[in-house]
Biopython code that builds the backbone (N, CA, C, O; Angstrom):
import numpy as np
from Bio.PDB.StructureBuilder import StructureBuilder

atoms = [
    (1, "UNK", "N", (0.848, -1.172, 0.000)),
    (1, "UNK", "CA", (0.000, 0.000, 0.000)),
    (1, "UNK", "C", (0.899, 1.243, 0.000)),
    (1, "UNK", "O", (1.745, 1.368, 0.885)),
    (2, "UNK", "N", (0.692, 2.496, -1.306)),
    (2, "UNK", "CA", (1.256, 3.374, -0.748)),
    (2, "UNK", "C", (0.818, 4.306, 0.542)),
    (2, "UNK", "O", (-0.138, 4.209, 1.311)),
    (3, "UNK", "N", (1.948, 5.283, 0.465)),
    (3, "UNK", "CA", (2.054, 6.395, 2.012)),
    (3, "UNK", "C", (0.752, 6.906, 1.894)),
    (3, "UNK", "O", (-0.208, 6.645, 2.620)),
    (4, "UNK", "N", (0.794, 7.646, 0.934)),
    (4, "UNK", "CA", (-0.560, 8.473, 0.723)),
    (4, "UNK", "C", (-2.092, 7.943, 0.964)),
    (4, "UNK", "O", (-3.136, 8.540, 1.226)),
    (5, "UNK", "N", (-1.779, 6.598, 0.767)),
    (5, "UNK", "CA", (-3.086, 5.733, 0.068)),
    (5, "UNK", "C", (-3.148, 5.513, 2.026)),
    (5, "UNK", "O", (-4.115, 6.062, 2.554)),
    (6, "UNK", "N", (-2.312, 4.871, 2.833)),
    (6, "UNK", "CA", (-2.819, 4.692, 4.218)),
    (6, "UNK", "C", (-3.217, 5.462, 4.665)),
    (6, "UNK", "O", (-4.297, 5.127, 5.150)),
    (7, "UNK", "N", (-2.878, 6.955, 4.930)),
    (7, "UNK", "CA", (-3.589, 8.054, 5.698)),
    (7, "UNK", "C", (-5.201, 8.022, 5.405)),
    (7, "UNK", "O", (-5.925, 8.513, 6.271)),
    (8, "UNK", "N", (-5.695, 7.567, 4.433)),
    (8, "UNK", "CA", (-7.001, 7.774, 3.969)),
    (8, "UNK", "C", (-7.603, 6.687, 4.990)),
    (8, "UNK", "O", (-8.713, 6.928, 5.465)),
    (9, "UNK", "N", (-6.910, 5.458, 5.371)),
    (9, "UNK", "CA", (-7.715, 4.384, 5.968)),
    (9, "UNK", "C", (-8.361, 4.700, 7.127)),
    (9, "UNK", "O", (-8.197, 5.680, 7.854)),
    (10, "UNK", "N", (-9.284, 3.568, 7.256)),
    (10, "UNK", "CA", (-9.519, 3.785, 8.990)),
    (10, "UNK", "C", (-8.504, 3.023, 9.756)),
    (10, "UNK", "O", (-7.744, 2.170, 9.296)),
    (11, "UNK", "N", (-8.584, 3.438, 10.983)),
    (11, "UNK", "CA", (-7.682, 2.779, 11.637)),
    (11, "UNK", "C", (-8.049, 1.578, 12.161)),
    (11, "UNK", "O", (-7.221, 0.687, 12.348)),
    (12, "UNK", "N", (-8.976, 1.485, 12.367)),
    (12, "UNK", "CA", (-9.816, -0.320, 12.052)),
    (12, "UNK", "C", (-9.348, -1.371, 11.204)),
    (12, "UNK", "O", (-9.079, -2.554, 11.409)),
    (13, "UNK", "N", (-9.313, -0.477, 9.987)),
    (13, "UNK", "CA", (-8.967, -1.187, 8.816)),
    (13, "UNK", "C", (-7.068, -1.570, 8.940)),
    (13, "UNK", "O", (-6.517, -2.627, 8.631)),
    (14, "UNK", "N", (-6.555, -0.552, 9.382)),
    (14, "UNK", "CA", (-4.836, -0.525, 9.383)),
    (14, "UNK", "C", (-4.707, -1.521, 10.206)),
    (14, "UNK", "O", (-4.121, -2.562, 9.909)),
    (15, "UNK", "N", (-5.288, -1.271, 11.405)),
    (15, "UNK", "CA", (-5.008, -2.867, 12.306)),
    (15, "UNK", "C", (-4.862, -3.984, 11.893)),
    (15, "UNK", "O", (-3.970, -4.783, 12.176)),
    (16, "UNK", "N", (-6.337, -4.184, 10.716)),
    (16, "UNK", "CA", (-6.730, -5.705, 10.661)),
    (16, "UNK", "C", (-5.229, -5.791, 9.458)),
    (16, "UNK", "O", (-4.456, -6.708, 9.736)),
    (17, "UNK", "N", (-4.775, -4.796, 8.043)),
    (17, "UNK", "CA", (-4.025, -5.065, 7.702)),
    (17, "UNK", "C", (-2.661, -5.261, 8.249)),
    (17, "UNK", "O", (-1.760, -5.998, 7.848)),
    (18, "UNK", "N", (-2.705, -4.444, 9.253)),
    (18, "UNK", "CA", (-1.133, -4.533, 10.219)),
    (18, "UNK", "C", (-1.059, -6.540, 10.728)),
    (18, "UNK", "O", (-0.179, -7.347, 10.428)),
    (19, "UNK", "N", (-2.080, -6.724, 11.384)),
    (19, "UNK", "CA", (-2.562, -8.425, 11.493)),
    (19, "UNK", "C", (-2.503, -9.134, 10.463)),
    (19, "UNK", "O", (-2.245, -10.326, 10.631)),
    (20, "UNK", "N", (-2.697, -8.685, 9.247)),
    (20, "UNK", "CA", (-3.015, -10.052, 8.259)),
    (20, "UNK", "C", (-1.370, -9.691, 7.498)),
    (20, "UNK", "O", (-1.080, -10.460, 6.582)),
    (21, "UNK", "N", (-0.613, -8.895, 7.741)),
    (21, "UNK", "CA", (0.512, -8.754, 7.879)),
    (21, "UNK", "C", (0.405, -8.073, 5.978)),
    (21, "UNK", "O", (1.158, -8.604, 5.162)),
    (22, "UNK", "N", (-0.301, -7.240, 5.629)),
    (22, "UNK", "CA", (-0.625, -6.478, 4.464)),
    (22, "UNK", "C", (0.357, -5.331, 4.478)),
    (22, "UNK", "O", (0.737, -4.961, 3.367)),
    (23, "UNK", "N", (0.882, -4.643, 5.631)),
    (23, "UNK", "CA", (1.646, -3.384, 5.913)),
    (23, "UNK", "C", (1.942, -4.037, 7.035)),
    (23, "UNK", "O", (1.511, -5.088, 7.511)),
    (24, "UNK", "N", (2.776, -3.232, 7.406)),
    (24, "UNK", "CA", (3.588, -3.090, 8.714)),
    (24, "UNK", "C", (3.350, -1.496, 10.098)),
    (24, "UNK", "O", (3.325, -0.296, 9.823)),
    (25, "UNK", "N", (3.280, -1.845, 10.838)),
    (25, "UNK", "CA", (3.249, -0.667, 11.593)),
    (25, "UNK", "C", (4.253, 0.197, 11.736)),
    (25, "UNK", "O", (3.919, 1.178, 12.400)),
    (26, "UNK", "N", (5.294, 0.206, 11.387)),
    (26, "UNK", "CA", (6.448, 0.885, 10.648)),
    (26, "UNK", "C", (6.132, 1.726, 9.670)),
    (26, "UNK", "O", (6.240, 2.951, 9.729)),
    (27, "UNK", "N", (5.733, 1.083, 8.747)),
    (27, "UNK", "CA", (5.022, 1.624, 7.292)),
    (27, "UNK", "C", (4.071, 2.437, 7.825)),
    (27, "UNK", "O", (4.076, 3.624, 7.500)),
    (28, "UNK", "N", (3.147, 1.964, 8.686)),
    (28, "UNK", "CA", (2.258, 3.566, 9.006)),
    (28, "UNK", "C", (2.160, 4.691, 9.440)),
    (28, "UNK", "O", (1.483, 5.659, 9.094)),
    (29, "UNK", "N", (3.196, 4.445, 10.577)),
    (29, "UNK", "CA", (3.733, 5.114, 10.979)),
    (29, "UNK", "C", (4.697, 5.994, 10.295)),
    (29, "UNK", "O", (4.723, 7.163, 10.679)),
    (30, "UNK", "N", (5.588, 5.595, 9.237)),
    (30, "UNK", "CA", (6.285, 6.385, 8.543)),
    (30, "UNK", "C", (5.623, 7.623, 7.679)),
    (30, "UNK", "O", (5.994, 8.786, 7.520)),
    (31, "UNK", "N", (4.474, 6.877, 7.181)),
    (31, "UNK", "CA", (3.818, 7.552, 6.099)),
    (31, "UNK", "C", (2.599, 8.943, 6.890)),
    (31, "UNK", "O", (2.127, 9.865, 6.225)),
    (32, "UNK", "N", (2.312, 8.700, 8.513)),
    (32, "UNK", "CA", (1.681, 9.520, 9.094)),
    (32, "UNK", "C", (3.131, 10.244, 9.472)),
    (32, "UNK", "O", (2.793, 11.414, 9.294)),
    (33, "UNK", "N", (4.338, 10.298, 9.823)),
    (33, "UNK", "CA", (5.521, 11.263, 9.826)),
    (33, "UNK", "C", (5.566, 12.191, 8.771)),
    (33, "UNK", "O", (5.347, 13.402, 8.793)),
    (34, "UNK", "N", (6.040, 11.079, 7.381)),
    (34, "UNK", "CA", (5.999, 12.090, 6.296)),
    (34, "UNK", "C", (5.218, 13.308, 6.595)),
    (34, "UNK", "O", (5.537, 14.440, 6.960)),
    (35, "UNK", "N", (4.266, 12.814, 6.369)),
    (35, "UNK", "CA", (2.535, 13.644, 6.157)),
    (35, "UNK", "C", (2.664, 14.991, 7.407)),
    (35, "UNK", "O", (2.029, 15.987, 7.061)),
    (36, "UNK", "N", (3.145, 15.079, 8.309)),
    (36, "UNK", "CA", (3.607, 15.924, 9.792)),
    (36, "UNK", "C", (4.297, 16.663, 9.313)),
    (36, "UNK", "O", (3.864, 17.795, 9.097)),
    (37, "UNK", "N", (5.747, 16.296, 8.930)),
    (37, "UNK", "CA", (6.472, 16.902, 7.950)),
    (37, "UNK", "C", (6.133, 17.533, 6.731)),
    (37, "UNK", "O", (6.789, 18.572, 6.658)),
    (38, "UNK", "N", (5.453, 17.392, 5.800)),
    (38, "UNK", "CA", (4.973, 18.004, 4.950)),
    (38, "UNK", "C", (4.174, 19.558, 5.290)),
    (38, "UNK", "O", (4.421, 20.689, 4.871)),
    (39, "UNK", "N", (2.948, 18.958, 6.395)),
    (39, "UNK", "CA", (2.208, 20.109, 6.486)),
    (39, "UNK", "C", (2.457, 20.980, 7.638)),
    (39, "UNK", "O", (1.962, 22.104, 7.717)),
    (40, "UNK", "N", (3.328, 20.398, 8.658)),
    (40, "UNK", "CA", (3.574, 21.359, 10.045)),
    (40, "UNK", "C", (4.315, 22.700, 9.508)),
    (40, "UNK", "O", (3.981, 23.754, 10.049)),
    (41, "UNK", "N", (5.064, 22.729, 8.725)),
    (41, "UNK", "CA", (5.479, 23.948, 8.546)),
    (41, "UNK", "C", (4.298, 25.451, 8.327)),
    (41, "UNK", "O", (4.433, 26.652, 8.561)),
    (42, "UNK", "N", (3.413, 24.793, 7.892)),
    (42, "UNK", "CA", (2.376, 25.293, 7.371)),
    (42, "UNK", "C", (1.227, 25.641, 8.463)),
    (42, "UNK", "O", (0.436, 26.581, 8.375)),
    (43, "UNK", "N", (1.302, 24.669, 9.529)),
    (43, "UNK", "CA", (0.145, 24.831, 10.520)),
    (43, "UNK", "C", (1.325, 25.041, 11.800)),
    (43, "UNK", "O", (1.136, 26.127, 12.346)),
    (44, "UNK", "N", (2.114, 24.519, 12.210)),
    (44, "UNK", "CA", (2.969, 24.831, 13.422)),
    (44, "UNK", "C", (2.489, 24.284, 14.356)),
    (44, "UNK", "O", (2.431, 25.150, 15.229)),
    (45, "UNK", "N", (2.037, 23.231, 14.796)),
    (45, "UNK", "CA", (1.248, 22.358, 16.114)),
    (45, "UNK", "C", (2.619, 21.730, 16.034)),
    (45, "UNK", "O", (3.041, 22.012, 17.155)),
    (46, "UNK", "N", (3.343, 21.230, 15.588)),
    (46, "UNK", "CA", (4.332, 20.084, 16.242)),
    (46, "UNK", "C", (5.285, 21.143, 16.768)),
    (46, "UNK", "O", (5.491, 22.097, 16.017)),
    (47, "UNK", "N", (5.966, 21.117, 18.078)),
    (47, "UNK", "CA", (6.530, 21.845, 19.105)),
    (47, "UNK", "C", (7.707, 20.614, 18.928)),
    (47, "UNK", "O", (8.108, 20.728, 17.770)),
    (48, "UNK", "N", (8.025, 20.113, 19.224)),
    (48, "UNK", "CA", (8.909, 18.694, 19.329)),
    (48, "UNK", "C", (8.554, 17.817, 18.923)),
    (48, "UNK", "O", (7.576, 17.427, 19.561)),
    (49, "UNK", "N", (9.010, 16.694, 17.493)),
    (49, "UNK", "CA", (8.393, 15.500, 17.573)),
    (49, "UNK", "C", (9.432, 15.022, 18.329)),
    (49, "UNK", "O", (10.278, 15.663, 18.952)),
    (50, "UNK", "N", (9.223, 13.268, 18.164)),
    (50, "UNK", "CA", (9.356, 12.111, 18.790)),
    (50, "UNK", "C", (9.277, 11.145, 17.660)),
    (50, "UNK", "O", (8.934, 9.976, 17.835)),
    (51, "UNK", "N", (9.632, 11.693, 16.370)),
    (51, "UNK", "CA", (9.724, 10.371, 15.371)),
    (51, "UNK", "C", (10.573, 9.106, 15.786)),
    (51, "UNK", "O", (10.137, 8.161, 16.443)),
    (52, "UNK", "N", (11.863, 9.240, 15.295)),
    (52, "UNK", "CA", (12.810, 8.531, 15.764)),
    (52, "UNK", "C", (12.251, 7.568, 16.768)),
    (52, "UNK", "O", (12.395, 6.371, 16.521)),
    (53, "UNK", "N", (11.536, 7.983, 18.041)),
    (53, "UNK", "CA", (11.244, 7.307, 19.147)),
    (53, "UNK", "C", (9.829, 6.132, 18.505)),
    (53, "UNK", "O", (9.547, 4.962, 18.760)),
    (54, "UNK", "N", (9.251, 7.133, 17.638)),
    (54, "UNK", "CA", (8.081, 6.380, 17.495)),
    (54, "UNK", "C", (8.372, 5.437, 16.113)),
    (54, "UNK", "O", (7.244, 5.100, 15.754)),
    (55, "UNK", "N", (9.052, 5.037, 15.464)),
    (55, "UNK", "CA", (9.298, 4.222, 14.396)),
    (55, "UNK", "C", (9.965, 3.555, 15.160)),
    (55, "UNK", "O", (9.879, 2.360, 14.875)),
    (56, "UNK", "N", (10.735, 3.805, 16.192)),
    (56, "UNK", "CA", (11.330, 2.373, 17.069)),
    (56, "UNK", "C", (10.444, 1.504, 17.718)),
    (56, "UNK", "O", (10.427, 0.282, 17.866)),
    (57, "UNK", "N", (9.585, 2.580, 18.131)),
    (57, "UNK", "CA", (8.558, 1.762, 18.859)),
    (57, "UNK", "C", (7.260, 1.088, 18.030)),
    (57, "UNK", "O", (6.265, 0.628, 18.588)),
    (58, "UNK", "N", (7.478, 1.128, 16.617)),
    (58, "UNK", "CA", (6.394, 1.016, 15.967)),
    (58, "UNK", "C", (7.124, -0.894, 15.273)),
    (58, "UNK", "O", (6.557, -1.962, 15.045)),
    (59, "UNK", "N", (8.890, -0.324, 15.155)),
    (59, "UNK", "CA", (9.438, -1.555, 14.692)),
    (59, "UNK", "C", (9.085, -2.692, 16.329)),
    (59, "UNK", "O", (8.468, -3.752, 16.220)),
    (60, "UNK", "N", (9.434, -2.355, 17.221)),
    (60, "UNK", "CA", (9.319, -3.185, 18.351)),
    (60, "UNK", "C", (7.922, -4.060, 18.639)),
    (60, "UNK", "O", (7.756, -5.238, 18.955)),
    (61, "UNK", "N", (6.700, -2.617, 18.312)),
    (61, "UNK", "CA", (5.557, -3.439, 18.345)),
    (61, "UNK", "C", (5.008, -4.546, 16.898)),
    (61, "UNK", "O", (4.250, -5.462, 17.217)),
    (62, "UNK", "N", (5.239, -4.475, 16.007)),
    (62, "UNK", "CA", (5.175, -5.038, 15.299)),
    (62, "UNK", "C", (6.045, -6.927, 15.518)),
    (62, "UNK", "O", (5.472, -8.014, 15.587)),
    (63, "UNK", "N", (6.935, -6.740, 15.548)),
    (63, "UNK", "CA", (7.770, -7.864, 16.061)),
    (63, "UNK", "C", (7.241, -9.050, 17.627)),
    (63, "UNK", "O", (7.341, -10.275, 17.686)),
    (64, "UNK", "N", (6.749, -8.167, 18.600)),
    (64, "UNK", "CA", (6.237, -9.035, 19.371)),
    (64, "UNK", "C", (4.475, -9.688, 18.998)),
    (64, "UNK", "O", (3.904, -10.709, 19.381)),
    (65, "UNK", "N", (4.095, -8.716, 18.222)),
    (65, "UNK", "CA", (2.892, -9.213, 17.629)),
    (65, "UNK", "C", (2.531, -10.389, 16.799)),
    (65, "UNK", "O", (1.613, -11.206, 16.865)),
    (66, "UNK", "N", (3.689, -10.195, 15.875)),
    (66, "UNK", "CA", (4.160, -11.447, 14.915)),
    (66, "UNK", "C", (3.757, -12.826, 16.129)),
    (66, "UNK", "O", (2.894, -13.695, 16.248)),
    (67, "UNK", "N", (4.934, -12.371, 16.836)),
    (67, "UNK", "CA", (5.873, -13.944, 17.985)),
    (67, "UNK", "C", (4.039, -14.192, 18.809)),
    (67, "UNK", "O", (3.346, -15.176, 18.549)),
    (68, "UNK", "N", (3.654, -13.207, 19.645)),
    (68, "UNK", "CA", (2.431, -13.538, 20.415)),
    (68, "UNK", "C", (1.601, -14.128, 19.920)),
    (68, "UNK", "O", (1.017, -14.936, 20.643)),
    (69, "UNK", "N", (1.212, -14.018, 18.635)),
    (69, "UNK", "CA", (-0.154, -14.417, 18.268)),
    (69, "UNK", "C", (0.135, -16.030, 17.548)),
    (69, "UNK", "O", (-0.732, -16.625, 16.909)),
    (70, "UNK", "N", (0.833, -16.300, 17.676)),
    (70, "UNK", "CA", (1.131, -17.650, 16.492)),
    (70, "UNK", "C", (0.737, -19.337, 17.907)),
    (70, "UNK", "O", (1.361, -19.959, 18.767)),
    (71, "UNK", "N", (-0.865, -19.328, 17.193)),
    (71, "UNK", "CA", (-0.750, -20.500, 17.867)),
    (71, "UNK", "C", (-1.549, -19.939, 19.197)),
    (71, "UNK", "O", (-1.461, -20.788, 20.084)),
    (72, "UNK", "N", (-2.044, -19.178, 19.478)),
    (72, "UNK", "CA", (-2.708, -18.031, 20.630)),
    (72, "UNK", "C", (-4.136, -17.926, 19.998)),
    (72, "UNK", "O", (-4.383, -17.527, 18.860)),
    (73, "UNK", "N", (-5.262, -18.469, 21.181)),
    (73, "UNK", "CA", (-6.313, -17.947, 20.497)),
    (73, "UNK", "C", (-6.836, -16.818, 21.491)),
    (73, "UNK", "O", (-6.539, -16.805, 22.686)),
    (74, "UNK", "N", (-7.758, -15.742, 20.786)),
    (74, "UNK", "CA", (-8.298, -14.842, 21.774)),
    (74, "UNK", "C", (-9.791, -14.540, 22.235)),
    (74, "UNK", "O", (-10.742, -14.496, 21.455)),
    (75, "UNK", "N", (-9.836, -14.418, 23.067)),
    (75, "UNK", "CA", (-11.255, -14.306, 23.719)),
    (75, "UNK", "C", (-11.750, -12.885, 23.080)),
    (75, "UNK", "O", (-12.861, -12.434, 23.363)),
]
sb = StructureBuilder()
sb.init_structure("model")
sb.init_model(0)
sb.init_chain("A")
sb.init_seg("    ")
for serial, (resi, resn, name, xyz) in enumerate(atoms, 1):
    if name == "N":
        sb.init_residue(resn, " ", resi, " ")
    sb.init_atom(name, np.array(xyz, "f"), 0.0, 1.0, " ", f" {name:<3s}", serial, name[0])
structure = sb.get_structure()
């Protein structure tokens, strides 16, 4: 999926693809950065990001999600 094309989703929908392993939460995260970057100059709400922090944490969550669910059923 492209960058552009995820921002449009719901986030309902990003989940179930983040799960059926369609994108990555990396990938969404990247493409909602871009998109910050693009227009903050323009609106000025971001004071400090926290990218860096949050693509680490987006690679981290993705990875234990993989490992947890394999073989796990959920209530």
């Amino acid at each position: 999926m492209r960058s552009p094309a995820l921002l449009t989703v719901p986030a309902v929908k990003l989940a179930a693809d983040i799960r059926e392993g369609k994108v990555t939460s990396e990938q969404v995260v990247g493409a909602y950065i871009k998109r910050i970057r693009e227009i903050n100059p323009l609106l000025n709400h971001v004071v400090k990001d926290r990218f860096v922090q949050a693509v680490v944490e987006a690679q981290y969550a993705w990875r234990p999600w993989t490992c947890r669910t394999v073989g796990r059923r959920w209530h």
